[in-house]
C-alpha positions as CSV (number, residue, x, y, z in Angstrom):
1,X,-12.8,8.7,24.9
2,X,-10.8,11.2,22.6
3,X,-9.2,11.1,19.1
4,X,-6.0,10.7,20.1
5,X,-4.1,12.4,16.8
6,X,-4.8,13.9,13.5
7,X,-7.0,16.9,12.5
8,X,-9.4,16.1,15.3
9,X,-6.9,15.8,18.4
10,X,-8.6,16.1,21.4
11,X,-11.9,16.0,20.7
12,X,-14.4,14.1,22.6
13,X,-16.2,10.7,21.5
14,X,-19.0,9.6,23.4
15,X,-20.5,6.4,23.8
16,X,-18.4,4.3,26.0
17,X,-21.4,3.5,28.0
18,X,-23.4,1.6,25.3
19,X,-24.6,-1.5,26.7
20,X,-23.4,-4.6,24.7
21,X,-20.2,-2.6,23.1
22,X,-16.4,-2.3,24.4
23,X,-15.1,1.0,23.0
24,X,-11.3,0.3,22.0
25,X,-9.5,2.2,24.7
26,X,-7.4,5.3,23.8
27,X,-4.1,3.5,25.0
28,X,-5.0,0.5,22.5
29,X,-6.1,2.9,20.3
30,X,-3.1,4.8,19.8
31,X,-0.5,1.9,20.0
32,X,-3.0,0.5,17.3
33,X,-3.0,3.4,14.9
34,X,1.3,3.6,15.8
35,X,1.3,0.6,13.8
36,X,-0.8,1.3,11.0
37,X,-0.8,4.7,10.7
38,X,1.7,5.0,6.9
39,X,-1.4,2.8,5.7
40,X,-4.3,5.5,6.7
41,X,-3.5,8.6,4.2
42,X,-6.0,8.6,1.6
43,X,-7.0,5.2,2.1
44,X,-10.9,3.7,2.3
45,X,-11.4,2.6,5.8
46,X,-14.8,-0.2,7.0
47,X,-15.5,-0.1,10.8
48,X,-18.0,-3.3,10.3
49,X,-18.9,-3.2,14.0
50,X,-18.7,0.6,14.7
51,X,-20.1,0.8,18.2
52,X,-19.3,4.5,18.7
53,X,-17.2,5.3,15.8
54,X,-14.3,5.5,17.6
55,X,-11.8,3.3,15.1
56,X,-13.6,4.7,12.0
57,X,-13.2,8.6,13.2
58,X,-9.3,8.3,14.4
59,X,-8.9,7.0,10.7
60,X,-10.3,10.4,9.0
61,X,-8.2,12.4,11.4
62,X,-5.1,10.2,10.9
63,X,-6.0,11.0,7.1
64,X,-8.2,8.3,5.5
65,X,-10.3,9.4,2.6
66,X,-13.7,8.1,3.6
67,X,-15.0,5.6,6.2
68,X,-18.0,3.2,6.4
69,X,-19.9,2.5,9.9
70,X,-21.5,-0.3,10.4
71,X,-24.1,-1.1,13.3
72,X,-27.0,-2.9,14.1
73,X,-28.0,-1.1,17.3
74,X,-30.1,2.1,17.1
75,X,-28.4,3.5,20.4
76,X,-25.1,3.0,18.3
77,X,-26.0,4.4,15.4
78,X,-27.6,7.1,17.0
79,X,-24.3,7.9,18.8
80,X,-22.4,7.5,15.8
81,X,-24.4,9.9,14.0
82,X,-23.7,13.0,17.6
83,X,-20.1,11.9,17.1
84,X,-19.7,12.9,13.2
85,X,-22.2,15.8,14.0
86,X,-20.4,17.2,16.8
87,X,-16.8,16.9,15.0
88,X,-18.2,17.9,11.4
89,X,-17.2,15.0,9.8
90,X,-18.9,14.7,6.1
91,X,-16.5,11.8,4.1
92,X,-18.3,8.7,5.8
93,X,-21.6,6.9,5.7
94,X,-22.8,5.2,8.2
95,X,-24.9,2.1,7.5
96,X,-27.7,0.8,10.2
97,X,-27.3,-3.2,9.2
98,X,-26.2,-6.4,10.4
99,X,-22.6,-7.0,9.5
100,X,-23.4,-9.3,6.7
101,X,-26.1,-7.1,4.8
102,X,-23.5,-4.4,5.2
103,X,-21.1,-6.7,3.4
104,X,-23.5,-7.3,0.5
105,X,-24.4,-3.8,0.2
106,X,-20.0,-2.8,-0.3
107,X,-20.4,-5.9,-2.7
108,X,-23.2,-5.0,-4.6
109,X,-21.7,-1.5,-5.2
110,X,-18.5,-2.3,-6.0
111,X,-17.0,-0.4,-3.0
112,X,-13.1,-1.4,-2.5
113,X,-11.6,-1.1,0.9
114,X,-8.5,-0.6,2.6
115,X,-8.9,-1.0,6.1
116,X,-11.0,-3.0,7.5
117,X,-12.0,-3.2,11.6
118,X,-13.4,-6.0,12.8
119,X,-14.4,-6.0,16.3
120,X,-17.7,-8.0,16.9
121,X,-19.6,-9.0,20.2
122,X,-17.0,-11.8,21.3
123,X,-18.8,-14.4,21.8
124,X,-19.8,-15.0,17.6
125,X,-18.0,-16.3,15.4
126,X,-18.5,-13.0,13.2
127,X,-14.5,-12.9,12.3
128,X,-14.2,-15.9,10.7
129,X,-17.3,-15.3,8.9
130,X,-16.6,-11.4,8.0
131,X,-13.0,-12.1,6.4
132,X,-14.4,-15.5,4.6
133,X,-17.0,-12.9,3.0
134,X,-14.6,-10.4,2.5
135,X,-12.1,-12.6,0.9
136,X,-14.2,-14.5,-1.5
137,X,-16.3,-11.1,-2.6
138,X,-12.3,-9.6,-2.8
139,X,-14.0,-6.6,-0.7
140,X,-10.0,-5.8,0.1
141,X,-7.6,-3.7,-2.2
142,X,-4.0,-5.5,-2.3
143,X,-1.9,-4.6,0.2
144,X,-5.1,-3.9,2.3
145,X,-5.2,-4.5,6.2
146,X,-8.2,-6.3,8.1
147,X,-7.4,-5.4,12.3
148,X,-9.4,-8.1,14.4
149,X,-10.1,-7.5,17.9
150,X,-11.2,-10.3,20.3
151,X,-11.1,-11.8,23.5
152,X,-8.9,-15.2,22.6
153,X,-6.8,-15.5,19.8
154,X,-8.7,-18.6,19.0
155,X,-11.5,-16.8,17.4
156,X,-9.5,-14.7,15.1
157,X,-9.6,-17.2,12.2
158,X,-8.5,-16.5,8.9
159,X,-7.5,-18.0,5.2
160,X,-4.1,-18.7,4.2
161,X,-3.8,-15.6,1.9
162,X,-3.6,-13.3,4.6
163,X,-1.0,-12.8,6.5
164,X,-0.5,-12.2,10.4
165,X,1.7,-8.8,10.4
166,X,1.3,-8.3,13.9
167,X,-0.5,-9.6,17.0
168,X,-0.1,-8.1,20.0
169,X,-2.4,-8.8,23.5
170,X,-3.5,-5.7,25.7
171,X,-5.3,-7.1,29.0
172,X,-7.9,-9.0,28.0
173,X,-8.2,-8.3,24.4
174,X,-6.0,-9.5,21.3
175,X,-5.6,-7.6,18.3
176,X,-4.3,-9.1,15.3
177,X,-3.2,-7.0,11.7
178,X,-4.2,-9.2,9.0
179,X,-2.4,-7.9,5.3
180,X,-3.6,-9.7,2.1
């Protein structure tokens, strides 16, 4: 894997081997970040289940003013932490936690976010239960994104208040832009 634009073009991300992960591929990636990318510059950006980073370092080279990673595996984290080392990253934090202590610890420091990437193991029901947390702790700035990934379209459920901006399948995965 590579960042595919911004300040860190072309630099390598490792960690596409981590058992029990599926690294967003750069071809995704990139249509992905084609989509979103007038909403990166300066903006807060949560990558809730980082895996290795990728999502959450393509947002500080596309611009984003600081990024939150969130994983519960130590192999992750410990690959998150070589792939922010190795680039010389310094505006993120990366947060060794299960998705919903994560959550609480953004709520319980007022943190305000305006990205948010949600792509949990597929088989949970961790969407659904990420954006209803979100939402009713108004984690999200207005006019702030949420970006689900999954394997059926089924399992990206969300609240009325947010809206579908685009939805979009690549193989086997969907990827849907939520906008508050």
């Amino acid at each position: 894997m590579k960042v595919v634009a911004g300040l860190y073009k072309g630099r390598n991300i490792e960690g596409y081997n981590i058992e029990g992960t599926r690294p967003t591929q750069d071809r995704v990636k990139e249509n992905l970040f084609n989509i979103i990318n007038e909403s990166i510059q300066d903006k807060v950006v949560l990558d809730l289940f980082s895996g290795s980073g990728n999502l959450a370092i393509e947002s500080l080279s596309r611009g984003a003013k600081f990024a939150y990673l969130v994983d519960n595996n130590n192999k992750s984290i410990n690959i998150i932490k070589k792939n922010i080392n190795n680039i010389g990253i310094t505006n993120c934090k990366i947060i060794n936690s299960n998705y919903k202590d994560a959550l609480n610890y953004l709520i319980d420091n007022n943190i305000k976010l305006d990205i948010i990437f949600l792509d949990p193991p597929y088989k949970t029901n961790y969407i659904e239960e990420s954006i209803n947390i979100i939402i009713n702790n108004n984690l999200l700035n207005d006019k702030g994104l949420i970006i689900c990934e999954s394997d059926s379209i089924d399992k990206i459920v969300y609240p009325e208040e947010l809206k579908c901006i685009k939805d979009k399948k690549y193989g086997d995965k969907y990827i849907i832009i939520l906008k508050i």
